[in-house]
C-alpha positions, 0 to 999 in steps of 0.5 A, a space after each residue: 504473553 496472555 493469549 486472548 481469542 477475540 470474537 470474529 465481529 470484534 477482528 472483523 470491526 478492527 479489521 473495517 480500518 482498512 477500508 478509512 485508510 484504503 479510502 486515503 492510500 487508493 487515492 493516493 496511490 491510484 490518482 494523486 500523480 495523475 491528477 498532478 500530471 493531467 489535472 494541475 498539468 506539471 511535467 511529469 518529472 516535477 510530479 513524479 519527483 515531488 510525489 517520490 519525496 513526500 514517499 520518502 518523508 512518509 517511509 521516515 514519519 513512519 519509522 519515527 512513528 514506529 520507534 514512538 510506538 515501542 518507547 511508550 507501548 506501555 502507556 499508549 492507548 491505542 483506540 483513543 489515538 486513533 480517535 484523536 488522528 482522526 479529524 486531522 488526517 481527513 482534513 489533510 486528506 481534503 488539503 493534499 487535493 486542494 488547487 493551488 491559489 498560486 502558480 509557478 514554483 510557489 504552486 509546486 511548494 504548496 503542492 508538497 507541502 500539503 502532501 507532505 503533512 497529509 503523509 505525516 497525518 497519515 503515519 500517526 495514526 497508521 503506525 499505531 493501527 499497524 502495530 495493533 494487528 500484533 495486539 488484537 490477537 496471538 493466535 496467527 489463524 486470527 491474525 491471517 483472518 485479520 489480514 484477509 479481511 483488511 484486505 477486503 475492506 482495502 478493495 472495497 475501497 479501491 473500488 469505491 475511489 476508482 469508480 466514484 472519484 472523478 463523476 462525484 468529484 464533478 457532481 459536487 462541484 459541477 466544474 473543472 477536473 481539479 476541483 472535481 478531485 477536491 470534492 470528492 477528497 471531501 467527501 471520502 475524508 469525511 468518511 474516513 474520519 468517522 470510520 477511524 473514530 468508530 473503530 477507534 472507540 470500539 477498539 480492545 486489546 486481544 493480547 496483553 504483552 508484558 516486556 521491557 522496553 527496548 534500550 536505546 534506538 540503535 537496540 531496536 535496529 541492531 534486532 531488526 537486522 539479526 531478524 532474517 525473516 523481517 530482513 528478507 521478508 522486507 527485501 521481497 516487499 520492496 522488490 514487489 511493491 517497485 513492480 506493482 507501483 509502475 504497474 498500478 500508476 501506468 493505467 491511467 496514462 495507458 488508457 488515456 494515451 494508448 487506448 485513447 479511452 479513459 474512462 475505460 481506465 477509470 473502470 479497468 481500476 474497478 475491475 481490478 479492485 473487484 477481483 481482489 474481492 474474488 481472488 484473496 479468500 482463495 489465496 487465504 485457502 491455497 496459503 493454508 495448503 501450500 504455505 505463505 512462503 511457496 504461496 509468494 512463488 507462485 503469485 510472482 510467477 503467475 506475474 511474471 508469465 502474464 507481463 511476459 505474455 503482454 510484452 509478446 502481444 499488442 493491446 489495441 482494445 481496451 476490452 483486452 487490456 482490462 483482461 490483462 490488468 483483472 489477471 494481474 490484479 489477481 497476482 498482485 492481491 496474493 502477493 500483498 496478502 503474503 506479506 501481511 500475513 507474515 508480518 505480524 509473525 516475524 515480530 516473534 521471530 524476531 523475539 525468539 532470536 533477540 530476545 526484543 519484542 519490538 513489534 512498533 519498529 516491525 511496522 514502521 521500518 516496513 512502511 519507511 521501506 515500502 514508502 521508499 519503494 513507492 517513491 523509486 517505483 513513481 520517479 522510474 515512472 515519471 523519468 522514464 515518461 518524460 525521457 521517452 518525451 510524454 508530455 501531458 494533455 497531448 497527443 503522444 508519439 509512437 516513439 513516446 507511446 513505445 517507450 511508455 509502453 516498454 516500462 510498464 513491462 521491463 521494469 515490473 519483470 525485473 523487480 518481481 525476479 527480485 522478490 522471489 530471489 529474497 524470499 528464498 531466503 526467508 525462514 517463516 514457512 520452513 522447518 529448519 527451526 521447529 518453533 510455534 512461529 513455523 506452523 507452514 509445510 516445508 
């Protein structure tokens, strides 16, 4: 394997990316259920059920894309993919927020039907970015760098989508809620669309990687299970992404419903995105200090003293309640700056123990595994609302309000409880094997 240390601009220009597909995942992740609920007003099982299939599709349009990426990694360019994607998944974008023209179940029909091909868009031109962070450099100090940064686009787009989406939504439309959020879903595709084509176009390999091709499909999965960093890395992701779903997709509907302010919830996912900004160059400096692995412990239970302290309160002003998500917000980012820095790294691990590089399948498996635990994280939500009785666009009960309450809390402790016993198991960080990819203190 060549080694190439690329420019600090050039990392820096790749890592822009993010912010196009953050423009795209925010939105979806932040507002797409709740403007299904609240916006189109289907019961919030129907959306919760038709937002966990389109996950669930995406996490395997993932994976395809991902064993495509391995097959023909020595013939795919990269940047012209991305160019390539770029007109169609702005457009899907833009549809996926389109009102319906029909009612009923037809409705609901198009309605995952447009999700469903924005997911698919998306994985084609995600995958192949993803497996570009192995590409772009060799040296893990860049590729962390590369993290940190996208991570920082990423928030600058959070903040963007949460502040911008509903008063430019209206302003270009100047009319109902619905088609408010197909404005700006307008506004932000375009946008998007001609950040992918840049990035796309500027786009040069920092590493030259010279293997085989994995053998077969079952080759590549065979190497992905005796790969112990990625198995248990994986198990620790899903585990946190269930938890910092319901946490994320709750805070409209606390507001709203709770706090009967939200607007205030529109500026708490601000706030939140804005303290990423913050906290992920100190959790960069406290990584190289402490390690990756023991960083993970640490942010997870920062998470879970800080749910268990809301459990033991009650929040009744929306002031607090921002205090509380902005402290959260700040576990969330290091454990999400965690993950995709190690990564990239069990690629190599995975290399160095099954003699397979397959760093197309790393990325895919990983999206097919966080899709589904998006999909888990969203219908727990949904079911556990509508079985408390929430019923959109009304004034909730106190049993109702109660027993949304109790999944924001339960399910999010029990989950990041998981993640930190998986990531026990990890062995990037620790020195039981004294090898390049272990650079962490024990």
């Amino acid at each position: 394997m060549e080694v190439v240390r690329p420019s600090k601009l050039r990392l820096l220009l790749f890592a822009f990316g993010d912010f196009a597909f953050n423009l795209y995942w925010q939105s979806v992740m932040l507002f797409l259920l709740f403007y299904y609920t609240d916006a189109l007003n289907l019961p919030i099982a129907v959306a919760a059920t038709t937002y966990m299939i389109a996950s669930v599709w995406d996490g395997i349009a993932n994976f395809i894309a991902g064993l495509l990426v391995d097959r023909r990694h020595a013939t795919l360019r990269y940047g012209a993919i991305l160019v390539a994607g770029a007109v169609p998944l702005g457009a899907c974008f833009m549809l996926m927020y389109m009102p319906p023209l029909t009612s009923g179940g037809w409705a609901i029909a198009s309605i995952l039907a447009a999700h469903l091909l924005f997911r698919t868009a998306y994985a084609a031109v995600n995958v192949p970015y993803l497996a570009m962070t192995a590409r772009v450099s060799a040296d893990g100090g860049d590729r962390a760098f590369v993290a940190g940064m996208r991570m920082l686009f990423g928030t600058a787009a959070a903040v963007a989508i949460a502040l911008c989406t509903v008063p430019i939504g209206r302003w270009l439309t100047g009319s109902t809620a619905s088609q408010a959020y197909f404005g700006a879903a307008v506004l932000f595709g375009a946008i998007g669309t001609a950040i992918l084509v840049l990035v796309g176009a500027t786009y040069r390999e920092g590493t030259t990687i010279d293997r085989p091709l994995p053998a077969s499909v079952r080759a590549v999965l065979i190497s992905l299970l005796k790969n112990r960093a990625f198995v248990t890395l994986s198990a620790s992701m899903m585990s946190m992404i269930v938890a910092i779903t319901v946490i994320n997709k709750s805070v409209l509907y606390y507001f709203k419903y709770l706090l009967n302010d939200p607007e205030a919830g529109q500026l708490a996912l601000a706030s939140m995105g804005v303290v990423s900004g913050i906290a992920i160059p100190l959790w960069m400096m406290l990584g190289r200090i402490v390690g990756l692995r023991a960083l993970w412990f640490i942010t997870a239970g920062l998470g879970i003293v800080a749910l268990l302290f809301f459990a033991a309160i009650d929040v009744h002003q929306s002031e607090l309640m921002q205090i509380f998500l902005i402290t959260l917000q700040v576990m969330i980012v290091g454990l999400n700056f965690v993950f995709w820095a190690m990564l990239p790294n069990t690629v190599e691990y995975g290399e160095q123990t099954t003699g397979l590089h397959v760093e197309g399948a790393v990325f895919g498996v990983a999206a097919l595994l966080q899709r589904i635990a998006i999909g888990i994280a969203t219908a727990i939500l949904g079911w556990s609302f509508a079985s408390a009785g929430y019923v959109p666009n009304v004034q909730q009960s106190a049993d109702t309000l109660s027993g949304m309450r109790a999944t924001i809390v339960v399910v999010p402790v029990i989950f990041l409880a998981l993640s930190c016993v998986a990531m026990l198991s990890n062995p990037l960080g620790r020195q039981e094997k004294p090898t390049k990819l272990d650079p962490e203190p024990a």
